[in-house]
MARTOR-666485 format. One line per 3 residues: their letters; for each residue x, y, z of C-alpha. Coordinates in Angstrom, 1 decimal, m for minus. Example, Ala and Ser with C-alpha at 12.3 -4.5 7.8 and 13.67 -1.06 7.14 Angstrom:
# MARTOR-666485
as> 12.3:m4.5:7.8 ~ 13.7:m1.1:7.1
***
This chain:
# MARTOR-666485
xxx> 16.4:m38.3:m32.3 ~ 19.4:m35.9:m32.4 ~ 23.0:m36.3:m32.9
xxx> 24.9:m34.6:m29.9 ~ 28.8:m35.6:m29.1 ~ 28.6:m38.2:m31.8
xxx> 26.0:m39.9:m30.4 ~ 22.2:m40.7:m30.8 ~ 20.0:m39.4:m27.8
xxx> 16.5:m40.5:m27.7 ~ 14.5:m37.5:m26.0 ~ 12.1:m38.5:m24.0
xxx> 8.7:m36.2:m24.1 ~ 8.8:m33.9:m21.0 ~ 4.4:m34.0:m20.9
xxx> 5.1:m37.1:m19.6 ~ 5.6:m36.1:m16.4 ~ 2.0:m33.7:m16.8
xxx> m0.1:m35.4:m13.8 ~ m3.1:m37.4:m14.9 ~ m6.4:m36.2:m13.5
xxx> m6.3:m36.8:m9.5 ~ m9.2:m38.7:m8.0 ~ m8.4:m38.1:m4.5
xxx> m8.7:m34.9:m2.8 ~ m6.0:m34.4:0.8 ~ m6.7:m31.6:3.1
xxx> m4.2:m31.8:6.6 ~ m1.8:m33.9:6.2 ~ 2.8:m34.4:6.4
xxx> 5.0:m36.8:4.7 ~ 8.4:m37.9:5.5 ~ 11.3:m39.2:3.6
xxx> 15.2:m39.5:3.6 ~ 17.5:m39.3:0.6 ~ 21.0:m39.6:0.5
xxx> 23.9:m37.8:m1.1 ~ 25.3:m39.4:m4.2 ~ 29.4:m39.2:m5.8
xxx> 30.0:m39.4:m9.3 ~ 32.6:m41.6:m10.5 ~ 32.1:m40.3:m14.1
xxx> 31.7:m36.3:m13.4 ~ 28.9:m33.9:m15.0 ~ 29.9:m30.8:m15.6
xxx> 28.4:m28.1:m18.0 ~ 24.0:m28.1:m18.4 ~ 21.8:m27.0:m21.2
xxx> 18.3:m25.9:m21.0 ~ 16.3:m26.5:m17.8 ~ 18.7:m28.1:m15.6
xxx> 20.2:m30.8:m18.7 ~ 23.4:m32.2:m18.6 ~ 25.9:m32.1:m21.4
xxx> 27.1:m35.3:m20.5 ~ 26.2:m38.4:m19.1 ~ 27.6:m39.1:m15.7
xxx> 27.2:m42.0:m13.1 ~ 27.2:m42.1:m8.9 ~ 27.6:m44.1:m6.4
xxx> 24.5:m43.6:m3.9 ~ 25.8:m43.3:m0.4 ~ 24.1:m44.7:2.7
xxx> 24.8:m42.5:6.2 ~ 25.6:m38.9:4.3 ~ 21.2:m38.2:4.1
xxx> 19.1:m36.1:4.1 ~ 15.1:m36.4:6.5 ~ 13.0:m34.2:5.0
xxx> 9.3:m34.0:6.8 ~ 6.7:m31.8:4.5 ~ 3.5:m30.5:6.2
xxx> 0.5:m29.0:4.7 ~ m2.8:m28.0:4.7 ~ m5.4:m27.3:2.5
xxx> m5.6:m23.3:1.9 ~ m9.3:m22.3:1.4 ~ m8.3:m20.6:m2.1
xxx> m5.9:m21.3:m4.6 ~ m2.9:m18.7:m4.4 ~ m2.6:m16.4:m8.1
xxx> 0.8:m16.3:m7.6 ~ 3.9:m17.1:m5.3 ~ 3.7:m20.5:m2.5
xxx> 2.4:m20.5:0.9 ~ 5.7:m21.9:2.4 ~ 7.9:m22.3:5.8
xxx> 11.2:m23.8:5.9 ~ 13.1:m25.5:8.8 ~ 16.5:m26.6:9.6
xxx> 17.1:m28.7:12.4 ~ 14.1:m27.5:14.0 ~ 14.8:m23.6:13.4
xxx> 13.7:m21.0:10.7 ~ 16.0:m21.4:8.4 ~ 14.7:m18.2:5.7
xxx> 18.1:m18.5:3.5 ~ 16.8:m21.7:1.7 ~ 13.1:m20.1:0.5
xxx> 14.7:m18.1:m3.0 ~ 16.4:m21.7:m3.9 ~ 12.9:m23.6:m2.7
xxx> 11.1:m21.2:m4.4 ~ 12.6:m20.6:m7.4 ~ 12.3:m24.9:m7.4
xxx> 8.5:m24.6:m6.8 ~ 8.5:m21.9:m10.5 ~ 10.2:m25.2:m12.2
xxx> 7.7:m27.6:m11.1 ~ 4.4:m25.7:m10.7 ~ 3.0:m27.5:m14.3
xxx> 4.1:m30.7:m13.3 ~ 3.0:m30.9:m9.8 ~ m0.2:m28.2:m10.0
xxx> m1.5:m28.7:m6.4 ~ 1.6:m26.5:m4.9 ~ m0.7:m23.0:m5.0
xxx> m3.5:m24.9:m3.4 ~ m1.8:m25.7:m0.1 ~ 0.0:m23.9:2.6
xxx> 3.4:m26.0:3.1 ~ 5.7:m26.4:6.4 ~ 9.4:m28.0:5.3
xxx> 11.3:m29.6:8.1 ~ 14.7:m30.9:7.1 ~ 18.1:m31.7:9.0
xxx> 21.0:m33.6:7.6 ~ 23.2:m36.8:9.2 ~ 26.2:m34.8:8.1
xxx> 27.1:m32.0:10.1 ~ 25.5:m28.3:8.8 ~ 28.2:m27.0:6.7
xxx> 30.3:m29.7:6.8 ~ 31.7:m28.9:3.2 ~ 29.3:m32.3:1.8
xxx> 26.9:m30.8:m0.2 ~ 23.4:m31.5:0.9 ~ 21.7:m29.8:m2.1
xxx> 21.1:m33.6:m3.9 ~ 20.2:m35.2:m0.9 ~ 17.9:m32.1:m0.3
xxx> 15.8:m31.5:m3.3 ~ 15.7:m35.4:m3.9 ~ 13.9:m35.6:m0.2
xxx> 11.8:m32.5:m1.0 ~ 10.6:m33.6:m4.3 ~ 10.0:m37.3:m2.9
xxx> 7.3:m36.0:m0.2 ~ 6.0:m33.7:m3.2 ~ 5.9:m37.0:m5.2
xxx> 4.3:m38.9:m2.5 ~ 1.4:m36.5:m1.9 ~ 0.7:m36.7:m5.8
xxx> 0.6:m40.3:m5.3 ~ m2.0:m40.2:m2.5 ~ m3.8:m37.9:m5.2
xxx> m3.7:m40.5:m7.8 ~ m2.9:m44.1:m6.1 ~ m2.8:m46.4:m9.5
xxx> 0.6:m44.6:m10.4 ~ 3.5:m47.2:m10.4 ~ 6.4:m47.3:m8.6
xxx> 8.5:m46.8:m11.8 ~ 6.7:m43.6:m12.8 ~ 6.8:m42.4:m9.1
xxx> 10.9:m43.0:m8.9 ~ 11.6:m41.3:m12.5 ~ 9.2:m38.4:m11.3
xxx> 10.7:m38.0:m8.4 ~ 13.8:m38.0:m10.3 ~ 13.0:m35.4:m12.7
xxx> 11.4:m32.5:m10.4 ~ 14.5:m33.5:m7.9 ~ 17.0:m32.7:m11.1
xxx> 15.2:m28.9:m11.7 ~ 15.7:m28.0:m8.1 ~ 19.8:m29.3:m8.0
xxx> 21.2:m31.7:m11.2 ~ 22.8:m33.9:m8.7 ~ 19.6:m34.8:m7.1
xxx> 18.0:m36.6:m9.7 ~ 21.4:m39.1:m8.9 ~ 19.6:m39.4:m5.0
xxx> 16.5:m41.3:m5.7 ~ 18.0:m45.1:m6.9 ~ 21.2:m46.6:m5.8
xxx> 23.5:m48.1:m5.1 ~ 24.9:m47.4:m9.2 ~ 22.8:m44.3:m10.7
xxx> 23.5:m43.2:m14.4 ~ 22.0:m39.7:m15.4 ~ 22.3:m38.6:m19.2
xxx> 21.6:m40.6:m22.3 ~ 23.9:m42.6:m24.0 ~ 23.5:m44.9:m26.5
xxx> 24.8:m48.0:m24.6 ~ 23.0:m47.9:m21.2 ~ 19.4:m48.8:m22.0
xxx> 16.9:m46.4:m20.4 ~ 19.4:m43.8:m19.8 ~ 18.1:m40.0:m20.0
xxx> 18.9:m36.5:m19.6 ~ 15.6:m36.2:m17.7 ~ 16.2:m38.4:m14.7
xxx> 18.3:m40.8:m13.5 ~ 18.2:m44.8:m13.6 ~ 19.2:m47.3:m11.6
xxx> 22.5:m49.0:m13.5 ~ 21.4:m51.5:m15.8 ~ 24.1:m53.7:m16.4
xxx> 25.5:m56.9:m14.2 ~ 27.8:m55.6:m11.1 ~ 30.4:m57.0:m9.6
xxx> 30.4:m58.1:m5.7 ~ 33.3:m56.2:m5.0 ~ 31.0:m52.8:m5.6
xxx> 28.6:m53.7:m3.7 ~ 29.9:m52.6:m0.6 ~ 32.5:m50.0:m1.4
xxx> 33.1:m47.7:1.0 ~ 33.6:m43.9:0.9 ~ 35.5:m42.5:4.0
xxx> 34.8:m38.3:2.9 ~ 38.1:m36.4:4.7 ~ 36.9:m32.9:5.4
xxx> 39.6:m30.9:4.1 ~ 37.6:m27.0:4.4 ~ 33.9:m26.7:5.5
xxx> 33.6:m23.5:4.4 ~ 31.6:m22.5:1.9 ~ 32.4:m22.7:m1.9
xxx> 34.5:m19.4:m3.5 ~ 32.1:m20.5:m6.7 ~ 28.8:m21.8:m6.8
xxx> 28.1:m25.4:m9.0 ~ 25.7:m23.0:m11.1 ~ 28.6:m20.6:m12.5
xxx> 30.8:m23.3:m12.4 ~ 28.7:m25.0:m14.9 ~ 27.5:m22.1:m17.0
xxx> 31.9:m21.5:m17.4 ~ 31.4:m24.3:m19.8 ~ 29.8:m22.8:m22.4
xxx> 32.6:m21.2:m23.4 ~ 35.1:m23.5:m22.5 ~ 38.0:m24.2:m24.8
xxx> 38.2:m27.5:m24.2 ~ 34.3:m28.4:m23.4 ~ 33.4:m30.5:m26.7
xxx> 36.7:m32.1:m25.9 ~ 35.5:m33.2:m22.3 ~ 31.8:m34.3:m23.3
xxx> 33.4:m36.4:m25.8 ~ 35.6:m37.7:m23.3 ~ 32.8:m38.6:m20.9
xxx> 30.6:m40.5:m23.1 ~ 33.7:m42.8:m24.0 ~ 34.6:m43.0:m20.0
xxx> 30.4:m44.2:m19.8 ~ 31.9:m47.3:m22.4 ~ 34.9:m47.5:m20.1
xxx> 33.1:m48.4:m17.2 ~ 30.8:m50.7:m18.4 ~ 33.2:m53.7:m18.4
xxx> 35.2:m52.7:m15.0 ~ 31.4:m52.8:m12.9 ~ 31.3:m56.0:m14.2
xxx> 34.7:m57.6:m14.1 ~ 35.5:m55.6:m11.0 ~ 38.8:m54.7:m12.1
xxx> 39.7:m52.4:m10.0 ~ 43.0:m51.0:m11.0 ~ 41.0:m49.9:m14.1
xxx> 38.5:m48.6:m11.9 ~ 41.1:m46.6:m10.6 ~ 42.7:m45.4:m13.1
xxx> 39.0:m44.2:m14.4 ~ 37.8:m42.6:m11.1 ~ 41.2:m40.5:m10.7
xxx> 41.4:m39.5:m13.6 ~ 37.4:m37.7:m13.9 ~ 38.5:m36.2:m10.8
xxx> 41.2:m34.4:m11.8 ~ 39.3:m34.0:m15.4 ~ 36.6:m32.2:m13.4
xxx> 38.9:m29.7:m11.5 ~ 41.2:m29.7:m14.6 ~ 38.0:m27.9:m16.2
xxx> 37.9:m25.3:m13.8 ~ 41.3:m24.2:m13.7 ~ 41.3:m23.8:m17.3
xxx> 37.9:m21.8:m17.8 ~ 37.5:m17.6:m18.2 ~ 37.5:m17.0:m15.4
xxx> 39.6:m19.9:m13.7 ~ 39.5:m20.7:m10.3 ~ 40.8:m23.5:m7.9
xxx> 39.1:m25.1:m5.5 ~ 41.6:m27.2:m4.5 ~ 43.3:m26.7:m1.4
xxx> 47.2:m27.2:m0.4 ~ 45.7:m30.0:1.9 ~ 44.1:m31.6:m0.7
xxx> 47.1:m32.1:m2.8 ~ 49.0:m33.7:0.4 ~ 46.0:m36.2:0.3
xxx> 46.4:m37.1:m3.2 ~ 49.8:m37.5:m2.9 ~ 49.5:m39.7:0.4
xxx> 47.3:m41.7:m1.6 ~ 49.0:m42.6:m4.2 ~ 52.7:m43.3:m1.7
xxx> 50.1:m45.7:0.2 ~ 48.9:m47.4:m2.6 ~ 51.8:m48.0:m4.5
xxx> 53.8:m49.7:m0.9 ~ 50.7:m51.7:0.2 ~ 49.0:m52.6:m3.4
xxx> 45.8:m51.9:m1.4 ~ 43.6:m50.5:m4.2 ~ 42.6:m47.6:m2.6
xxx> 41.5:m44.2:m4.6 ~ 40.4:m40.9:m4.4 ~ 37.5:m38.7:m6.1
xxx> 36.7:m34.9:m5.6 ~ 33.8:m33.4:m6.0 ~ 33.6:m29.7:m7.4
xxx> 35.7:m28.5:m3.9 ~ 38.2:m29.2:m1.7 ~ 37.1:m32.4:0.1
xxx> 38.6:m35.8:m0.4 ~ 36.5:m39.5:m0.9 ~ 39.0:m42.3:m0.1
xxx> 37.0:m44.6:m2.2 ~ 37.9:m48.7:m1.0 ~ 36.3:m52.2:m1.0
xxx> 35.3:m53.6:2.2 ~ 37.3:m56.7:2.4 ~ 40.2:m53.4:3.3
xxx> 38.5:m51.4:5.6 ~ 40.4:m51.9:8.6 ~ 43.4:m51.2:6.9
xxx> 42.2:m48.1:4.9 ~ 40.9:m47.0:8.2 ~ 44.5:m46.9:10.4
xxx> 46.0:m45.5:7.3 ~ 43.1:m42.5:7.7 ~ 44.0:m42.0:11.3
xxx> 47.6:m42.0:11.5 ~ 48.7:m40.2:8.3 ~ 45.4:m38.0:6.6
xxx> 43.7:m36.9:9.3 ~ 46.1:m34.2:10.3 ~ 44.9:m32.7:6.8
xxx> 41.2:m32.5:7.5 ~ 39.6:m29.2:9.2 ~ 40.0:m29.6:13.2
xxx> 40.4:m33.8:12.1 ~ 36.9:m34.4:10.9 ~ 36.3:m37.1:8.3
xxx> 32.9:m38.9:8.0 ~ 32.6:m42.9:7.4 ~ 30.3:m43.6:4.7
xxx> 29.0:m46.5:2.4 ~ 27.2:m47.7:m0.6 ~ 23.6:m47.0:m0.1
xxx> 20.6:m48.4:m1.9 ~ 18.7:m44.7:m1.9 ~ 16.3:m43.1:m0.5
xxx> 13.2:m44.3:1.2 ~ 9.7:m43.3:2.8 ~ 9.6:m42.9:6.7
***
């Protein structure tokens, strides 16, 4: 045990994850699987180590915002010494700019899945979500990639359990992209250890434990595309600003109390609380950046206008309707179903002319990702 934030973390021992002896041998063979994207509602931002959060955070999975990942491979006659054998596809065409990211994922997990040198590998992936789109596909990505990975282990070694399979899958999805390890479970996914969710780790991410209210069940999330272009600053130096950040120990101490927060309003389904709670990490989050050495905004004038839109429609219609951000510019008008229709019009007739060329994508509460 060690004392972090004020509270007790149990750390779990990473040899868990060390793969028993295999008793089945594959030769030519492909899986398939398709994870989803996640949002936080209580934001992560600043790592440690090998891909470790500072703070525990929690997600709504989503359902149509997913990625398919198909992995192909066959049996090389000697074990590479060094490097992977490996191809990667994106909608059906060479796509070379992901193979330093799937690479430098393949250094991470080498000792926990050992069979990647002995195997020559063909990645075929496409997204529901348009290519650059401004959603980030990076935990939907990995989580699919280190799924089929999983699921070859598991043809290697059939007596392992579903539970060790999903917190696997978990954890080698979390060293290629932190979000990821948020894209196996749904629809509620916590990620970081604290105290007063039991299970909770910095390893992986767990299904919510705790009793949730119908009214979460099928929230929707309607993403307003506010600039698909790509990031000024990448989640990586945006988390590493952290370290140094001024008000950093204040923030991690704030999201292990938000963690407390939310524990009552998913079960009550209070949701002006929830409100209050989900806006406010938002702006936390983006607060952070504008406030580290050096600062940036990621925010655009459009996204304000949003906000802003939000908040006019909420307060005339009581409609409990909110907004989170994710570390750019785009906009998730966050709702319960029974309000969809409403939520909807209000979409088309007043945000849309704030979204790039009037895209927005319609999305829902997912229950994660599953084997094709």
């Amino acid at each position: 045990m060690h004392l972090y934030i004020g509270v007790y973390i149990c750390t779990m021992n990473i040899n868990d994850f060390l793969p028993k002896a295999y008793t089945h041998t594959l030769i030519d063979d492909s899986v398939s699987y398709e994870a989803p994207s996640n949002i936080a509602l209580i934001k992560y931002w600043g790592k440690h180590g090998e891909q470790l959060p500072k703070n525990p955070s929690i997600s709504f999975t989503l359902s149509n915002c997913k990625t398919t990942t198909t992995l192909s491979f066959e049996a090389l006659e000697e074990e590479l010494d060094e490097g992977y054998d490996f191809e990667v596809f994106l909608d059906g065409e060479p796509e070379p700019g992901f193979e330093p990211k799937i690479e430098q994922f393949f250094n991470r997990i080498n000792k926990y899945i050992p069979f990647l040198r002995q195997y020559r590998f063909k990645i075929e992936t496409s997204n529901s979500f348009p290519h650059s789109s401004g959603i980030a596909s990076s935990a939907s990505g990995m989580s699919a990639l280190s799924l089929c990975l999983m699921q070859m282990e598991n043809l290697m070694q059939p007596n392992m359990s579903i539970e060790h399979f999903n917190e696997k899958a978990s954890f080698l999805a979390r060293l290629g992209s932190g979000s990821a390890c948020r894209s196996v479970n749904g629809p509620l996914v916590v990620w970081g250890s604290h105290e007063s969710i039991e299970g909770s780790s910095d390893l992986y991410g767990i299904n919510y434990p705790y009793k949730i209210n119908e009214v979460f069940n099928d929230y929707k999330d309607t993403i307003l595309l506010v600039d698909k272009g790509e990031k000024q600053v990448s989640s990586t130096v945006g988390h590493n600003l952290m370290n140094n950040h001024p008000y950093a120990v204040g923030r991690f101490e704030q999201a292990f109390e938000q963690i407390l927060n939310i524990i009552p309003i998913l079960e009550n389904g209070n949701l002006d609380a929830f409100i209050h709670l989900v806006e406010r990490e938002a702006l936390t989050l983006h607060a952070m950046m504008m406030t580290s050495s050096p600062y940036f905004i990621l925010m655009k004038p459009n996204t304000l206008q949003i906000i802003e839109k939000i908040w006019n429609f909420r307060r005339e219609t009581e409609i409990p309707v909110c907004f989170t951000l994710d570390a750019g510019a785009n906009v998730h008008v966050l709702y319960p179903e029974s309000h969809e229709q409403r939520v909807l019009d209000f979409i088309k007739n007043e945000l849309v002319a704030y979204c790039q060329n009037g895209h927005y994508i319609c999305d829902s509460v997912g229950s994660g990702a599953r084997k094709l």
